[in-house]
GUPADREN-549306 format. One record per residue (C-alpha): residue in three letters; z, y, x. Coordinates in pm, 1 decimal. Each point is the difference from the previous one (the first is absolute). Layout:
BEGIN
ALA|Z|Y|X
...
// end
This chain:
BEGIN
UNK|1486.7|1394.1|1499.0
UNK|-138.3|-160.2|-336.7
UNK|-183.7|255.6|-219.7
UNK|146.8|121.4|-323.3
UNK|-56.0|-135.8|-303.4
UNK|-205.7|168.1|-250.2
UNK|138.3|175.9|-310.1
UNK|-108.9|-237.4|-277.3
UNK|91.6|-34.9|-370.7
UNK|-127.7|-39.4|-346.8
UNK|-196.7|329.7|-120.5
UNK|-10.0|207.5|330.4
UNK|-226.4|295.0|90.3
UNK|-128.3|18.8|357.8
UNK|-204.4|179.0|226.0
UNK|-192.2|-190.3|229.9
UNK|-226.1|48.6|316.2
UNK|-131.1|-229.1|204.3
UNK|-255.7|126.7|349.9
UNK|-229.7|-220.8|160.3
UNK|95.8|-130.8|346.2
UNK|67.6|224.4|290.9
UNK|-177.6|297.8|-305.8
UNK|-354.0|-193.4|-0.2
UNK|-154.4|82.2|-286.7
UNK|62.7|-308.7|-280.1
UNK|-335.8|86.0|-232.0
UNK|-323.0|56.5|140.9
UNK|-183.6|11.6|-292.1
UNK|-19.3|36.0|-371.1
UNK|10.3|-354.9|-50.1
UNK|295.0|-50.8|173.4
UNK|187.6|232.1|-184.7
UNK|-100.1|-131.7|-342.9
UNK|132.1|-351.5|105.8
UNK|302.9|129.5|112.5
UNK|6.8|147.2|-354.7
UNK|-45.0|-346.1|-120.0
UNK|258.0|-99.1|176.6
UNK|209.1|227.8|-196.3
UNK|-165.1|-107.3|-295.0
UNK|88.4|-376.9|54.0
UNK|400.8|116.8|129.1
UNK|8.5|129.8|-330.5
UNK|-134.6|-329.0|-193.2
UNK|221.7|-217.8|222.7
UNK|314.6|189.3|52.4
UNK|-23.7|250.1|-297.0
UNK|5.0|291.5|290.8
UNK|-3.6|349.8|-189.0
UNK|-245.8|200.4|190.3
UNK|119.3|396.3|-82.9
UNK|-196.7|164.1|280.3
UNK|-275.9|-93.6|312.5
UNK|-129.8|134.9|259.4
UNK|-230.1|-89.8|281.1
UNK|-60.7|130.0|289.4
UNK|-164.0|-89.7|323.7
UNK|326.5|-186.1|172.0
UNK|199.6|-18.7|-254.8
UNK|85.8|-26.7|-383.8
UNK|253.2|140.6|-209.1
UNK|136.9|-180.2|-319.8
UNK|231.1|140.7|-282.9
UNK|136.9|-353.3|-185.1
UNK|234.9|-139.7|-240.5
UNK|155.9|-388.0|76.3
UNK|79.0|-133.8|-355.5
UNK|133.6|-323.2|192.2
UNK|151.8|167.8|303.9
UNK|-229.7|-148.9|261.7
UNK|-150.5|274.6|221.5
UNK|-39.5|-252.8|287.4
UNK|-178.1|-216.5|-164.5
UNK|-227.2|231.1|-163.5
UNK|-82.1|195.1|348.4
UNK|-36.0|-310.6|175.5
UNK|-258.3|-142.8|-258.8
UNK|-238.3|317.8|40.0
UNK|49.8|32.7|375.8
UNK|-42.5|-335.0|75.7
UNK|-315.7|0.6|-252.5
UNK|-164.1|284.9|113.9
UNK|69.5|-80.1|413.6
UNK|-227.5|-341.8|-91.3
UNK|-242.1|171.0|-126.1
UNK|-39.1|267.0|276.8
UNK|20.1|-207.7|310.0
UNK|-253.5|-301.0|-161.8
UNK|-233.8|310.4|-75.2
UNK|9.1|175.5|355.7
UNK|107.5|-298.7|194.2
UNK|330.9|147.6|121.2
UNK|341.3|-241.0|35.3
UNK|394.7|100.6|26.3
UNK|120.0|305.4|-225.8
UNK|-184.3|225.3|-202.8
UNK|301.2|157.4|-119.9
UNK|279.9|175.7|184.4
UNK|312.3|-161.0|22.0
UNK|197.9|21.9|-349.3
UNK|-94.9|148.0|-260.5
UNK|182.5|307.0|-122.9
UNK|194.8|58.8|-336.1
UNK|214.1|229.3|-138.7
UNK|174.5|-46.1|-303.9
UNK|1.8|287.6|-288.8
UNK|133.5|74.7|-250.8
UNK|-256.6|-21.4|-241.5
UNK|114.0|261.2|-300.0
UNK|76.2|306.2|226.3
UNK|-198.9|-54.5|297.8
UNK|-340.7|-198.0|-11.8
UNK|-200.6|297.7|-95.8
UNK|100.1|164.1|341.6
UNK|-100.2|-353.6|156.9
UNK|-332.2|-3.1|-213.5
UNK|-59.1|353.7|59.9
UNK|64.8|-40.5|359.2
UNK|-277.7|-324.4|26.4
UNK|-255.8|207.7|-194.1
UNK|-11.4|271.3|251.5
UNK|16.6|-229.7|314.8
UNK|-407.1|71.7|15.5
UNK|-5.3|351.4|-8.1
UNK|300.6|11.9|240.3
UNK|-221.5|-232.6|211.3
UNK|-310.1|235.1|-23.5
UNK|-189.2|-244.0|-154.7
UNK|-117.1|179.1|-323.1
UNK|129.7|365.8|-131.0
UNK|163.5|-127.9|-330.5
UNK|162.9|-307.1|-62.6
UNK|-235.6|-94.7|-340.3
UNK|-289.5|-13.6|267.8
UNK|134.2|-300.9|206.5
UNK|-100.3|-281.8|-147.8
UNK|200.2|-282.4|148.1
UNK|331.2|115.4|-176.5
UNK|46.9|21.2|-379.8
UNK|47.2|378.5|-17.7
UNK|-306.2|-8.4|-187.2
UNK|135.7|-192.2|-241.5
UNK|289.5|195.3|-43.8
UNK|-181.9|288.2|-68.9
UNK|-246.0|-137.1|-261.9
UNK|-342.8|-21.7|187.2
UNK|-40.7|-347.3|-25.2
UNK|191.3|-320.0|-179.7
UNK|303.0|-180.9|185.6
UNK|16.2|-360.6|114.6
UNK|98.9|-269.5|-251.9
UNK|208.9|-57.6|263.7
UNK|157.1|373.6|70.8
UNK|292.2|141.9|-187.5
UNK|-63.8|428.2|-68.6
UNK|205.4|39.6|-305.8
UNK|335.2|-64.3|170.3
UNK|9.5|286.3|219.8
UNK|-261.9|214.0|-234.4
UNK|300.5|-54.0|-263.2
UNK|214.9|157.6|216.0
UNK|-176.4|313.2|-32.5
UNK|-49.4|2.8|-436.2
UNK|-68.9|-243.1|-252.9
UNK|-367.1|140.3|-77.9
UNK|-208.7|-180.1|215.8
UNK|-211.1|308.5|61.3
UNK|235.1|237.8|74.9
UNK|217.5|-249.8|228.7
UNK|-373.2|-11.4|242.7
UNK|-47.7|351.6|-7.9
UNK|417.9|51.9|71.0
UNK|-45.4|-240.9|266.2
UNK|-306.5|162.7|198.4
UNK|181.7|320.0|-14.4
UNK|303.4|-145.4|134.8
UNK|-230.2|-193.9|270.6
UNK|-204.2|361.8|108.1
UNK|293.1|185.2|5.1
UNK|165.5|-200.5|249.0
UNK|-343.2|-37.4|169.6
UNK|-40.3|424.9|-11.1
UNK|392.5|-5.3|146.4
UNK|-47.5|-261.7|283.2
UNK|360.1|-192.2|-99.7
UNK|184.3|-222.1|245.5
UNK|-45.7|-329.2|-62.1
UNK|246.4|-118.6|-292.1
UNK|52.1|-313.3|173.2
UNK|222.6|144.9|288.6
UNK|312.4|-43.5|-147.3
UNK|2.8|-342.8|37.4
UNK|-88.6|-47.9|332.3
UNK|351.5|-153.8|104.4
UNK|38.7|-212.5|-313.5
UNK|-315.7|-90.8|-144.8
UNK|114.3|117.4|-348.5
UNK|-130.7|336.0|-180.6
UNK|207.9|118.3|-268.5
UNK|275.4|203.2|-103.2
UNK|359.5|-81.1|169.8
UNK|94.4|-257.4|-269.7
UNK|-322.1|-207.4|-25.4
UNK|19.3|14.2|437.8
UNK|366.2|-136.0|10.7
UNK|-16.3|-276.5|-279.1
UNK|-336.7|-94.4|152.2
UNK|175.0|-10.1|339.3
UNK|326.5|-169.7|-128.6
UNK|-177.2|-267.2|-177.3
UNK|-237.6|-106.9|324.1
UNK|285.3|61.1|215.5
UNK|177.3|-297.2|-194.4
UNK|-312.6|-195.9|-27.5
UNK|-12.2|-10.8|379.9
UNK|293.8|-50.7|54.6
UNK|-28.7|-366.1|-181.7
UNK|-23.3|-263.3|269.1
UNK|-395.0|-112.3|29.0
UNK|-100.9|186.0|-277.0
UNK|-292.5|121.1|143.5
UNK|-87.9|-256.3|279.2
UNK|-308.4|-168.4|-137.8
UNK|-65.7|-373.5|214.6
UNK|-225.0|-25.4|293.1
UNK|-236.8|-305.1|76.0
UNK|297.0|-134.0|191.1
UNK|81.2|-360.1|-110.6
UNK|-151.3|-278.0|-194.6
UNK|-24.3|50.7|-378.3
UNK|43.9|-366.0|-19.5
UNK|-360.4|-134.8|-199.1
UNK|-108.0|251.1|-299.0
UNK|-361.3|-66.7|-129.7
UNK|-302.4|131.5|196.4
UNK|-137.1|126.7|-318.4
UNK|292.2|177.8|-48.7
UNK|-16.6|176.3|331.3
UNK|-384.1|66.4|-51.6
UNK|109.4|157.0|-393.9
UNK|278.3|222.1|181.1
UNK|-189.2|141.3|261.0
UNK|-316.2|89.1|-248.3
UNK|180.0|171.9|-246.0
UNK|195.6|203.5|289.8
UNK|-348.8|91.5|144.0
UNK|-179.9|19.2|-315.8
UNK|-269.3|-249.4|-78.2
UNK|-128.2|-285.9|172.1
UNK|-121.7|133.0|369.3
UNK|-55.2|-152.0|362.7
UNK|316.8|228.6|56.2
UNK|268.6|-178.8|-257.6
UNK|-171.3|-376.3|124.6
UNK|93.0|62.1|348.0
UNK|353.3|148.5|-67.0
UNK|85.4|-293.3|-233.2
UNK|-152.0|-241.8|301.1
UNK|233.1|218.8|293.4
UNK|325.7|-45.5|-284.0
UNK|-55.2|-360.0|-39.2
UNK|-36.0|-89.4|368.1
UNK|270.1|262.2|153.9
UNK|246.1|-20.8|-324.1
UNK|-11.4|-355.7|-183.5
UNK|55.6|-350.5|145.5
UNK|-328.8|-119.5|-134.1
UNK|-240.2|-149.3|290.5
UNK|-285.4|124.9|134.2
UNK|-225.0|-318.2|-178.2
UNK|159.9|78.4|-299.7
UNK|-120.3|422.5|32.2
UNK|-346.0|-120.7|132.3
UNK|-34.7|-225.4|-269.5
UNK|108.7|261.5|-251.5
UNK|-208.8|291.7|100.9
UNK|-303.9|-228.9|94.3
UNK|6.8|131.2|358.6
UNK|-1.5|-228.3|318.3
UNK|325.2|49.0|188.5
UNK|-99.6|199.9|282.8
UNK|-183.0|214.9|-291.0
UNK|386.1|27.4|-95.6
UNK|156.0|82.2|301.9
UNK|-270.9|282.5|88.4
UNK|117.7|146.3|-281.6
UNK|369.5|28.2|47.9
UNK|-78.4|136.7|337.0
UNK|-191.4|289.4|-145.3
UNK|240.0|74.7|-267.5
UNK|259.5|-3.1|227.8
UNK|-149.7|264.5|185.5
UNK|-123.3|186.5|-291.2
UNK|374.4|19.6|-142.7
UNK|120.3|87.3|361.1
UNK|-157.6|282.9|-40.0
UNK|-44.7|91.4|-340.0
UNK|333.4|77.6|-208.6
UNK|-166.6|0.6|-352.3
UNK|-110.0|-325.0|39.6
UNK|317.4|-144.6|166.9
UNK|235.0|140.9|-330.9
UNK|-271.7|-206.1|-213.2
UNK|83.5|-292.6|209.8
UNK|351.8|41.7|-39.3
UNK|-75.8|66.2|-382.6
UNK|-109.3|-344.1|-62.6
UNK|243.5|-196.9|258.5
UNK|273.2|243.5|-270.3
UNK|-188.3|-172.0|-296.3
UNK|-10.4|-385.6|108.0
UNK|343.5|28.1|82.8
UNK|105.4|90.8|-380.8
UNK|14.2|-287.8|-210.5
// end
């Protein structure tokens, strides 16, 4: 049974969580979590991401974000992607870092992101990690509060505004609403939308609903192409350009994914590759055989693949 497709579209609010494989923790250090904040930081440079609310914990991360261009996916799949590089060249792992999918729930950004930023604030203290949320210092609850200056790259006064105009008064409203809830141990806000991955009052739920149910409903909407077929002869350079701006930057990683798409996906021979890349043709073909296992097995990597094959065949 195919998966849904996600909830997407211009100027959405989500919640999103995404574990490490089988729980395993998916930062081991300080230094891992400030690149995955970098990879937050660059999201937000590439995609213009709005990044309301972190958190990081051991196995997993929550995020509080705004999609000016309705692209969630692509967003998600940028920073996981990103960050699972990083952490298997670093500890020598392969296959998944990540769980499965992520997960994101849409909300309704006026009434209820403050219960969704509130909720990602305490997920520490709930955790036992630290006795108030201001002491964690992997989320932006600091911030929030006043103890210490935001990101460039964060967004506080959207849901401070929410709680007054005077930016003082709006951070002290806002701890009070966040150690109240903290003193009265509240459900999580998020369980309303278990079944349709929307939080919000009835209206914002059923036009949300209505409008994906008709977007899905549009034959191959939301099938993106595989590596299945030729893509007839489109420049090598062009393949290598895709695949680095997908992954970020020139790396051994977007090389060898540009090599796999032009041998599995294009008609162009394996001199013509070799000669291309500067690597001998059994050089090539080594290659293809590890990618191919590498995207067997990791999912992240395989959507990126797809990604570009999507690209090359828009023209």
């Amino acid at each position: 049974m195919p998966r849904p497709a996600r909830i997407e579209f211009p100027g959405a609010f989500y919640h999103v969580t995404s574990r490490g494989n089988r729980k395993q923790p998916i930062f081991l250090s300080d230094e891992d979590r400030y690149y995955f904040l970098s990879c937050l930081r660059e999201a937000h440079e590439r995609f213009q991401a709005v990044f309301h609310v972190y958190c990081l914990m051991d196995n997993h991360y929550h995020l509080l974000l705004g999609t000016p261009n309705g692209d969630l996916s692509r967003i998600m799949h940028f920073i996981n992607l990103k960050y699972a590089a990083y952490f298997n060249l670093k500890y020598g792992h392969s296959g998944h870092t990540f769980q499965g999918r992520f997960r994101a729930t849409v909300v309704q950004a006026e009434g209820y992101s403050r219960e969704a930023a509130c909720y990602i604030h305490l997920n520490p203290v709930r955790a036992g990690l630290v006795r108030s949320p201001e002491a964690f210092e992997w989320s932006n609850c600091p911030d929030y509060f006043g103890l210490r200056p935001p990101y460039p790259w964060t967004e506080t006064d959207f849901i401070l505004g929410l709680f007054g105009s005077d930016p003082a008064r709006s951070r002290k409203a806002y701890e009070s609403y966040v150690r109240e809830r903290l003193v009265r141990g509240m459900p999580s806000p998020l369980a309303p939308a278990e079944k349709t991955g929307v939080l919000g009052d009835r209206d914002f739920v059923s036009l949300v609903m209505k409008a994906h149910s008709r977007r899905s409903a549009t034959p191959g909407q939301d099938k993106a192409p595989f590596l299945s077929g030729p893509l007839n002869r489109p420049e090598m350079r062009r393949v290598l350009k895709e695949s680095e701006e997908i992954l970020g930057g020139r790396s051994r990683l977007a090389r060898n994914l540009a090599i796999y798409v032009c041998h599995s996906s294009t008609d162009h021979t394996l001199s013509a590759i070799s000669a291309f890349f500067g690597i001998g043709g059994s050089g090539i073909s080594d290659i293809c055989r590890r990618m191919k296992k590498e995207l067997a097995c990791n999912e992240t990597l395989s959507r990126t693949a797809r990604e570009v094959a999507a690209k090359l065949m828009v023209e």
